[in-house]
N, C-alpha and C positions, 0 to 999 in steps of 0.2 A: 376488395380485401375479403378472406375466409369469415367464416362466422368461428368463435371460441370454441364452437364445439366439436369440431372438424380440425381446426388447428393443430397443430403435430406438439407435442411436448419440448418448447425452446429451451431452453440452456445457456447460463451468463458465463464465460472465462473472461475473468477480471485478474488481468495480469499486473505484475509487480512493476515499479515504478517512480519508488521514494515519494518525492514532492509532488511528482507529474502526477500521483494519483489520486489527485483531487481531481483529475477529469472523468473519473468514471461516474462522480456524483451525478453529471451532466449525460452521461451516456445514459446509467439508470431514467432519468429525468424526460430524456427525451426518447428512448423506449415505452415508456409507460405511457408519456402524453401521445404515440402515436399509435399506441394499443397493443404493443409488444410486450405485456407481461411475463418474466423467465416465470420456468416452472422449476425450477434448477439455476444453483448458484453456484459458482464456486471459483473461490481465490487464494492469488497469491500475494503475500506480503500488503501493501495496500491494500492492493484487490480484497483480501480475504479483511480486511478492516472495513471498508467500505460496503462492500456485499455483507456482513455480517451485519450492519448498523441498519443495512435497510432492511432485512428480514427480523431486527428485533423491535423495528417498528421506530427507531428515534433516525432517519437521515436527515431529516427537517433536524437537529439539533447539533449535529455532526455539521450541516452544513453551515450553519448559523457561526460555529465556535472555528470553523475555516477558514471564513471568512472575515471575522474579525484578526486573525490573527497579526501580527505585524515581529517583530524582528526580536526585539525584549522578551516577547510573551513564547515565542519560538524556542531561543536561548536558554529561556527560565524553565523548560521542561526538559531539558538534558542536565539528569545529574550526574555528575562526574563521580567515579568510582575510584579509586589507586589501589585495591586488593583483593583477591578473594572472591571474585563473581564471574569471571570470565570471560568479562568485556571492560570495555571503558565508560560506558552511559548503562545504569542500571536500570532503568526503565520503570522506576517505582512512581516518576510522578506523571506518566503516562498512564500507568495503570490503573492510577486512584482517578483519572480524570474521566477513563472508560467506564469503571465500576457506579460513576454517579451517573449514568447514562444507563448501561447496559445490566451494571451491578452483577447477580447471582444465575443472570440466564444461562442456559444451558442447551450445546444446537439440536437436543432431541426438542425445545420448545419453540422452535424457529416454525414451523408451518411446513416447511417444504424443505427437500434435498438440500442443503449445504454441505461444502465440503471445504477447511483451511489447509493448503498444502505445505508442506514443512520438510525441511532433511533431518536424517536420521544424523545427528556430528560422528558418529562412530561408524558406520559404516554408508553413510551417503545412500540410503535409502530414502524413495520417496515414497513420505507418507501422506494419507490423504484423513485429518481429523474429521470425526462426521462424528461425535458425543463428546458429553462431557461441557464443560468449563466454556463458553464462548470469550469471554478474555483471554487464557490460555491459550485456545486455538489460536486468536489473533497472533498474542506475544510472541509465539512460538514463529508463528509463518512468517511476522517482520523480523525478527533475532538475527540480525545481521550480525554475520563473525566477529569477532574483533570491536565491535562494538557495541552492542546490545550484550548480553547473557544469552546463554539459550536458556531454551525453558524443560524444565524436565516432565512427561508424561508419559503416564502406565509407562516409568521406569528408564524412557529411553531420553537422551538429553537433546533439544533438536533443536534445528536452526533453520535459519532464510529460506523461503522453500524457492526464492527466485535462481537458486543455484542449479535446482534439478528443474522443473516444469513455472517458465515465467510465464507462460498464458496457459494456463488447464485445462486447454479445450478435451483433452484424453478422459481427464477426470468429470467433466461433463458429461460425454457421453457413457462412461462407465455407470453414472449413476442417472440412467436411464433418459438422457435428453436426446430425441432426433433431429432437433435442428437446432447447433450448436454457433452462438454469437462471438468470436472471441474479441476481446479490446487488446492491443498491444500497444503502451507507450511507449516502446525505442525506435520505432522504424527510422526515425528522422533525430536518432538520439545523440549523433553528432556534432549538435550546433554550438552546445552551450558546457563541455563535457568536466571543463578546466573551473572548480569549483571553489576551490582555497582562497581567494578574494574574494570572493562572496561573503564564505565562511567568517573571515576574519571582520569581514565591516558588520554583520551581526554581532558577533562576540562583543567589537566594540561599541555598540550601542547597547550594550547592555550594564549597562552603569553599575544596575541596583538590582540582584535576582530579587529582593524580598520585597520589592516595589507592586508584584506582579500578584496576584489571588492564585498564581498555581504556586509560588513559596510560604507556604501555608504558617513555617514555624520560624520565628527569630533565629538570625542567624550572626556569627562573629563576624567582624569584617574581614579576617584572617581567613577565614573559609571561603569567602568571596571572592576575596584577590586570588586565593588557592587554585578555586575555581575555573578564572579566568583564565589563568596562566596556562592549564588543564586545557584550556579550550583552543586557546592559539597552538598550543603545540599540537594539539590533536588537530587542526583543520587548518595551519600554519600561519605564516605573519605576513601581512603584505605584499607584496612582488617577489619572497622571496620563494625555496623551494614547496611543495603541498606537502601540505602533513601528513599522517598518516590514514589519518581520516578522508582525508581528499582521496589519495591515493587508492583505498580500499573502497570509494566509492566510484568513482571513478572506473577502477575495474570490477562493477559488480555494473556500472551500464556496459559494459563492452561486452562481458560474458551473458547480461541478459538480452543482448542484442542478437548475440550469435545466436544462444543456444534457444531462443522462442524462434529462430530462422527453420532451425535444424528438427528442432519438436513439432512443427505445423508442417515442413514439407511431407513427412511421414503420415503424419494426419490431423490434413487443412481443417479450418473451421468451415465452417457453411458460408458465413459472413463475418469478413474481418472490417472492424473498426479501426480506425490508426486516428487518432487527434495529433496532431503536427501540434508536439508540444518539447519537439528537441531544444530550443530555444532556450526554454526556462531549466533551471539546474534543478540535480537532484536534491539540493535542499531547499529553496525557492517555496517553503510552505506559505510564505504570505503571499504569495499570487493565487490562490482559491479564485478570484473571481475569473480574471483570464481564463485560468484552466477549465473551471467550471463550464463555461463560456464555448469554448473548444469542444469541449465533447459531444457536449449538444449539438456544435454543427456537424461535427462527426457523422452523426447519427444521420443527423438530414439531409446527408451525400449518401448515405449509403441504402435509404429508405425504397429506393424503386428495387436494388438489391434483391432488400429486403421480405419485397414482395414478393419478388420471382420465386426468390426461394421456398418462401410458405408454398404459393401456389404448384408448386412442382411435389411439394414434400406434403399436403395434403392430401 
């Protein structure tokens, strides 16, 4: 293996994902224990969550709060919205939960090149956030249409950036990396795609949002039930049709399956990671440890790679 000081400038594209991307925790995780520190990061939707949590120094805490999570606690952070935001889940108690974490940083305080990839809603440009807000960034790059808000920044309203660039590897090497890592969660993203029973046995274990320490403020049980009902229709009822929620996830894996196909043949990563995490659905956030699990072996399939690579690109 090179010495660090010879080493070429690596580069993270930590692609988008939903649920799956709790496996990049493990990718980070098992990059680092094998001495592959990125000098360059940069994500989308997840990715850009994850990579962001670990240049502002909390993934140990990130990982910790993934891990516990289970299906009530899941639920109790989608608020439902019925006007005036531009989505259906407002994203407010997501935010306050990054804010006690990450709070007021900002990515000129990251250390190193980051970059959160985002679409422009108005005219579907991709933007690459590199200042400002690191919450924001994130909000922005997860803002899944129709469901989340998007977020407005220097003016322009933006959304999912898994629509235009689901693995970044472009924007890595744009912002100065020669040997670019990419992770892609869909290659194998057919197994598990049909998501709306999932959805709906979450909803209904979710008894009591205000049970939960992310329902912070008393709440009617009118609102609750409201809630609920909010939630089945959004992500549908039992065996019967998928809501619209399934629906719009659903094809946001098909379209980031294609379109990270169609962005890497043009220009490949150096070393593609894939964790065989089709299995688990895009909403499956209480599986952290699986997934987490996954990535790491990812890694250590790809680690002779890995080597070749350096030693060819030093």
């Amino acid at each position: 293996m090179t010495s660090p000081k010879t080493r070429p400038t690596i580069g993270l594209a930590l692609g988008s994902g939903v649920a799956r991307g709790w496996a990049h925790i493990g990718v980070i995780r098992a990059l680092i224990r094998a001495g592959y520190m990125p000098n360059v990061i940069c994500g989308t939707s997840i990715g850009a969550l994850v990579g962001g949590f670990y240049l502002a120094g909390h993934l140990n805490e990130l990982e910790d709060w993934a891990r516990a999570l289970n299906k009530r606690k899941m639920v109790s952070l989608l608020n439902v919205v019925t006007r005036g935001s531009g989505g259906l889940i407002s994203g407010s108690r997501l935010e306050n939960l990054m804010r006690e974490y990450i709070d007021d940083i900002t990515i000129e305080e990251l250390g190193m090149p980051f970059a959160a990839v985002t679409a422009e809603l108005a005219t579907g440009h991709e933007i690459w956030l590199q200042k400002g807000s690191l919450v924001e960034a994130i909000q922005a790059s997860y803002a899944l249409p129709g469901v989340f808000s998007p977020i407005k920044i220097d003016q322009r309203w933006q959304i999912d950036g898994a629509l235009v660039n689901p693995v970044p590897v472009s924007t890595c090497r744009a912002l100065g990396a020669r040997l670019v890592i990419g992770v892609t969660l869909n290659y194998d993203a057919f197994g598990k795609i049909n998501i709306h029973t999932q959805a709906n046995e979450d909803v209904s274990e979710s008894k009591n949002f205000s049970e939960t320490r992310y329902s912070r403020n008393a709440r009617s049980p009118e609102k609750s039930t409201s809630e609920r009902m909010m939630m089945r229709q959004l992500f549908g009822k039992g065996q019967s049709a998928p809501g619209v929620g399934s629906v719009m996830l659903s094809s946001l894996n098909i379209i980031m399956d294609r379109l990270s196909r169609a962005r890497m043949a043009g220009d490949p990563a150096d070393v593609l990671i894939s964790p065989r995490v089709g299995h688990v659905s895009l909403l499956e956030f209480d599986k952290a440890d699986e997934l987490i699990r996954l990535g790491e072996e990812a890694v250590e399939e790809m680690l002779p790679y890995l080597d070749e690579a350096i030693a060819v690109l030093s």
